[in-house]
C-alpha positions as MATLAB code, in Angstrom:
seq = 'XXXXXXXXXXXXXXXXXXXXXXXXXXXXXXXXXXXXXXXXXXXXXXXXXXXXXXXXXXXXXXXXXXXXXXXXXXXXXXXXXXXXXXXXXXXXXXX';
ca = [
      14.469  -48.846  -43.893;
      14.449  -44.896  -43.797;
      12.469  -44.203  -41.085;
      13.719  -47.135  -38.998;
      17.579  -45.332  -39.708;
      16.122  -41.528  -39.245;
      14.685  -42.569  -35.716;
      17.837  -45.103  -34.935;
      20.243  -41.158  -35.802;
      17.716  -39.496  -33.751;
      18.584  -41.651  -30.979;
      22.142  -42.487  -31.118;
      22.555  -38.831  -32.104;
      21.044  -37.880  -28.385;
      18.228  -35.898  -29.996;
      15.333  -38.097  -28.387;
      15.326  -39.793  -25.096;
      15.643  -43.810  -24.813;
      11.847  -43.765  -23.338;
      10.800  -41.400  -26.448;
      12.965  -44.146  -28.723;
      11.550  -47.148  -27.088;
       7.926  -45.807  -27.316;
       8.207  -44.698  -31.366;
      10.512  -48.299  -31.986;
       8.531  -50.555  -30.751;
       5.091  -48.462  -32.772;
       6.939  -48.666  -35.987;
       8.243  -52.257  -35.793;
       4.897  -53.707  -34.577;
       2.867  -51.592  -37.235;
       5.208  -52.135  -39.738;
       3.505  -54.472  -42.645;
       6.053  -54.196  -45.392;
       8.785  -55.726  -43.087;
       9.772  -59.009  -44.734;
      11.654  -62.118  -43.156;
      15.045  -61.893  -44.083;
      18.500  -59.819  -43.107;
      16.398  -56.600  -42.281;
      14.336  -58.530  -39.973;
      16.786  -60.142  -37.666;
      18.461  -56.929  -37.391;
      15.414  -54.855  -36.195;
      14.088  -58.093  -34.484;
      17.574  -58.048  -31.760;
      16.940  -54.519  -31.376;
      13.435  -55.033  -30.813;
      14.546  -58.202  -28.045;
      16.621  -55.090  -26.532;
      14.206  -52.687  -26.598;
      11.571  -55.184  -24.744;
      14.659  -55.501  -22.144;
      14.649  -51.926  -21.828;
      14.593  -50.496  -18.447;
      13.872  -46.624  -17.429;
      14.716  -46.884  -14.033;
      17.984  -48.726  -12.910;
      16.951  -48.776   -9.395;
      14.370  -51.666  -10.950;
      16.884  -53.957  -12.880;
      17.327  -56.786  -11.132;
      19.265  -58.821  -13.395;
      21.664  -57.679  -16.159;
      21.016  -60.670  -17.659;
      17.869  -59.965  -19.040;
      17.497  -56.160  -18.215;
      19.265  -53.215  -19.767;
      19.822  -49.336  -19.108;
      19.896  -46.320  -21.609;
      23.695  -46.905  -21.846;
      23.048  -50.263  -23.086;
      19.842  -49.474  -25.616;
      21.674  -46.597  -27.188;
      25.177  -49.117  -27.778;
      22.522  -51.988  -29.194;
      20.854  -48.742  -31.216;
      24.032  -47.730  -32.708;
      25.629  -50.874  -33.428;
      21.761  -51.388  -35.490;
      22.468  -48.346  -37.312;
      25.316  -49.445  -38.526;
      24.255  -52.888  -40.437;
      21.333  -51.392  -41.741;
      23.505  -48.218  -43.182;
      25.493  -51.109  -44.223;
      23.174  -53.214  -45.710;
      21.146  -50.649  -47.618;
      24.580  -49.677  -49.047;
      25.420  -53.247  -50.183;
      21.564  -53.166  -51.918;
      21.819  -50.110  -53.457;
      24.671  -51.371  -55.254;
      23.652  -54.331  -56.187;
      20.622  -52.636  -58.218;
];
């Protein structure tokens, strides 16, 4: 989970753009071959459902419903952060 949570600070922290995050997300989570089905997954997997939703240019959403800005990605980012600082908390104590 530490390079998914080093690129999710990166990106919540402002220090890459959403296009920069969307492009190095969605290489790592397709590549990724030690990503198991379980809690980890479905986190990563709604970020990956918002990163697919993922929109550059606003002038080209045409519904909110299934189409998101920056603003949105990096609030979906952070709030993926957090359960995975979370839950590799909880599992490092349980060991």
């Amino acid at each position: 989970m530490d390079k998914y949570i080093k690129l999710l600070e990166e990106f919540a922290g402002s220090k890459i753009s959403a296009d920069e995050f969307e492009q190095r997300f969605l290489q790592l989570f397709k590549s990724d071959n030690n990503l198991q089905p379980g809690r980890e997954f479905q986190i990563l997997d709604k970020l990956f459902a918002d990163v697919d939703a993922y929109c550059s240019n606003p002038d080209l959403i045409e519904d909110p419903r299934f189409d998101i800005g920056e603003v949105q990605l990096r609030v979906s980012a952070q709030d993926t952060l957090d359960k995975l600082v979370k839950l590799t908390t909880v599992l490092t104590s349980e060991k």
